[in-house]
Structures are given as structure tokens and as C-alpha cells.
C-alpha positions as CSV (number, residue, x, y, z in Angstrom):
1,X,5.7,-7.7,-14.1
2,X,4.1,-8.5,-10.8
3,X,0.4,-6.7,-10.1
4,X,2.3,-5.3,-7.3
5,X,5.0,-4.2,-8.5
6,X,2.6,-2.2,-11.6
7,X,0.2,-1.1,-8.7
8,X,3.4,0.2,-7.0
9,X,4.9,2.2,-10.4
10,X,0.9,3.8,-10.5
11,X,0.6,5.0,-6.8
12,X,4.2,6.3,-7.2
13,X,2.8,8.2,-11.0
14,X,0.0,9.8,-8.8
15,X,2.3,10.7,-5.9
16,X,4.6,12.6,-8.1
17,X,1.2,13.9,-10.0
18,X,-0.2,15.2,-7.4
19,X,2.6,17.3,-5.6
20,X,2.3,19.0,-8.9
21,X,5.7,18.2,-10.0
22,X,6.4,16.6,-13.9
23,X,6.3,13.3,-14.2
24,X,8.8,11.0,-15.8
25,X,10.2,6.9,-15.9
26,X,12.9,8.7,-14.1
27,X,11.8,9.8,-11.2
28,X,9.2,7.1,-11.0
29,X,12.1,5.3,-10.8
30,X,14.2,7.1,-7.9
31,X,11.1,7.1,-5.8
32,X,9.5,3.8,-6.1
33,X,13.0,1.9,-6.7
34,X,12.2,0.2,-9.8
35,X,14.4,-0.1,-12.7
36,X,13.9,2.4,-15.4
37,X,14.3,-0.3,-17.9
38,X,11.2,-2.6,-15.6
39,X,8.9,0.6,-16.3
40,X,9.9,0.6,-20.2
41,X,9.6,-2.9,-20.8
42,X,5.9,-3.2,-19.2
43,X,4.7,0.3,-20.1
44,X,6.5,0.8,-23.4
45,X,4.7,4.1,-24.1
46,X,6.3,5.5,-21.1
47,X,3.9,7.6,-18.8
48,X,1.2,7.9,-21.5
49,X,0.9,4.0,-20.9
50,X,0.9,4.1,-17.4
51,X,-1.9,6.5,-17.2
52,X,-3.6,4.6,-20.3
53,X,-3.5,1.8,-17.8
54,X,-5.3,3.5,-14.9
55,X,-7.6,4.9,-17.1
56,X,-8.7,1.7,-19.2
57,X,-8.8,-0.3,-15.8
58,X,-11.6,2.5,-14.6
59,X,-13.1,1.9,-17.9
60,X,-13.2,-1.6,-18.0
61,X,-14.6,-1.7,-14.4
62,X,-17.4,0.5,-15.6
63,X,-18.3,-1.5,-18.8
64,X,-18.4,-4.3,-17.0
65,X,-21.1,-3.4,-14.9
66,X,-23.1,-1.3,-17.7
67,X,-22.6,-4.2,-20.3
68,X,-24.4,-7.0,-18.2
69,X,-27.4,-5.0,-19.1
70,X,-29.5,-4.1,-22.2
71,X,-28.7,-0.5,-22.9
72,X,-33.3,0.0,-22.8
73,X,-33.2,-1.3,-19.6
74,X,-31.1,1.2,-17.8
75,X,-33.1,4.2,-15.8
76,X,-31.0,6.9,-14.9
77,X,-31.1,5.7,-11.4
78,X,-29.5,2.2,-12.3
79,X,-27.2,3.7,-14.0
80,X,-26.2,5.9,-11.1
81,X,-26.2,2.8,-8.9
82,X,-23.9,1.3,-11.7
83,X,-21.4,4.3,-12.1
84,X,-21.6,5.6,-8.8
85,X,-19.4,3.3,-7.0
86,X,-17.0,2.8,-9.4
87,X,-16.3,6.5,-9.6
88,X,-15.8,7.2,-5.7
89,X,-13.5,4.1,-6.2
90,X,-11.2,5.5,-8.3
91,X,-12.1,9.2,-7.0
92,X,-8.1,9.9,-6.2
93,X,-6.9,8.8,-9.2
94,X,-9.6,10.3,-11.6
95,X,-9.2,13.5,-10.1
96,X,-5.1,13.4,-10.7
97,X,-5.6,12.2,-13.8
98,X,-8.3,14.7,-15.0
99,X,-6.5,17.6,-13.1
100,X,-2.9,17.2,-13.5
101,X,-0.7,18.0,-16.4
102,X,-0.6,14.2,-17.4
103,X,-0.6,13.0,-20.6
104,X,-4.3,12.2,-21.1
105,X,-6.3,11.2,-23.5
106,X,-9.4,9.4,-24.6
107,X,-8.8,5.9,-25.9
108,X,-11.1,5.1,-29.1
109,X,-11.9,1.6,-28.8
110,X,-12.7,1.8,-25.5
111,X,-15.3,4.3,-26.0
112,X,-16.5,3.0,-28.7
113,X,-17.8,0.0,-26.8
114,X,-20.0,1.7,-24.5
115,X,-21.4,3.9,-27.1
116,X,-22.3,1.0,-29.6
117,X,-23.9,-0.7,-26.6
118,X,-25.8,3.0,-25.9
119,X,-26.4,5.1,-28.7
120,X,-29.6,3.4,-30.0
121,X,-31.0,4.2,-26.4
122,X,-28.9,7.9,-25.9
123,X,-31.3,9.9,-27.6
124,X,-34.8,9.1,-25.7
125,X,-32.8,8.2,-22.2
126,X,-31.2,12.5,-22.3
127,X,-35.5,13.2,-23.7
128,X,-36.8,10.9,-20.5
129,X,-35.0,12.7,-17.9
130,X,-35.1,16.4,-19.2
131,X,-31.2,16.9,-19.6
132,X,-31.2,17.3,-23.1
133,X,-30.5,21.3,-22.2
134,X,-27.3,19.8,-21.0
135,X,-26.1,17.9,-23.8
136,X,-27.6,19.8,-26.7
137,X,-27.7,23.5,-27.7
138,X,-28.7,25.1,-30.8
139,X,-25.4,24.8,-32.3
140,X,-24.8,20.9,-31.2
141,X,-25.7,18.7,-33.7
142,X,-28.2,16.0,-32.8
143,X,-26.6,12.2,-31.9
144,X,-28.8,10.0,-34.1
């Protein structure tokens, strides 16, 4: 499948996202004129992989930017410089994502990745910048 023709099966998954309306390879199919058996073929989990997809794509574009960096390194302000832009970026389709009945989830491996490159720093970078409040309470366990 072409990058077009994927970016065209995603903006037509947020369309119907956003209106509010359930999404499926069906009426992705009747609105962006795609074959339902295209859709199944290149997203084989249906519209869990589709918004897999969009979601490891943000991903990869952040951990590409954080991962060209020793975890010490990174202030809190780099790491806004890093994040920052890649989250307006992809503002329109976090936001769907995040606040629409689509199916969701948090993919393992990914995450994984960016906390091995970050949890030996985690710890004194939440101390250094006082939000510890925000992360921890009394019940929380502590992230060694």
C-alpha cells in the first residue's frame, strides 16, 4: 500500500472519529473509497491497527529525538524543546485518539524503549524539578 493511500485510510479514521460517530473498515471504506479488503490486508488488526499505526508513528517520532541523547543529559527544558514540537504536530490526531471512543491502547515495546533509555535518570530528574508531588503520593510506590 502506497503512503498515500495509508495517510488517506488515517485522515478518513479521524474524520469519522471526530464527528463522534463509531468507527469501522466499513465505513472507512464508503468514505475514503478504498477497498475493504486494501484496509484488511495492510492493517490486519482492523481499526486497532490503524490507530496502533498513528500512535507508534507519534512514538517513533518522539524517540527519535529523545534517543539521540544520553538520558543525564536531558534538562527539563530540552526535553520540552524535544517533545514540544512533536506534540503540536500531531495535536489533531492525539487529541482524537485520546478523546474518542477508539480502540486505544498502550503498546509495550514501545514504551519500554523510552523507559530503559530513562528510568536510571527518572527518579532524580522528577527530585530536580520539584514535581515529584505530581508523580508520587503516599500510596504510589517509588520507581527505582
Amino acid at each position: 500500500m502506497t503512503k498515500d493511500t495509508k495517510e488517506i485510510i488515517i485522515r478518513t479514521l479521524l474524520n469519522i472519529a471526530s464527528e463522534s460517530q463509531k468507527v469501522t473498515i466499513e465505513e472507512i471504506s464508503k468514505r475514503s473509497h478504498i477497498t475493504r479488503t486494501t484496509i484488511k490486508n495492510n492493517f490486519k488488526s482492523g481499526v486497532p491497527g490503524i490507530v496502533e499505526y498513528i500512535y507508534l508513528n507519534i512514538v517513533d517520532e518522539v524517540n527519535e529525538r529523545l534517543l539521540q541523547y544520553n538520558c543525564e543529559d536531558v534538562t527539563i527544558e530540552l526535553l520540552a524543546d524535544l517533545l514540544l514540537p512533536v506534540l503540536w504536530q500531531h495535536k489533531e490526531e492525539a487529541h482524537i485518539i485520546f478523546g474518542s471512543q477508539l480502540p486505544f491502547r498502550l503498546i509495550g515495546p514501545i514504551s519500554d524503549r523510552t523507559w530503559k533509555w530513562a528510568e536510571k535518570h527518572f527518579n532524580s530528574l522528577i527530585k530536580k524539578t520539584r514535581f515529584s508531588k505530581l508523580f508520587y503520593s503516599s500510596r504510589t510506590p517509588k520507581i527505582l
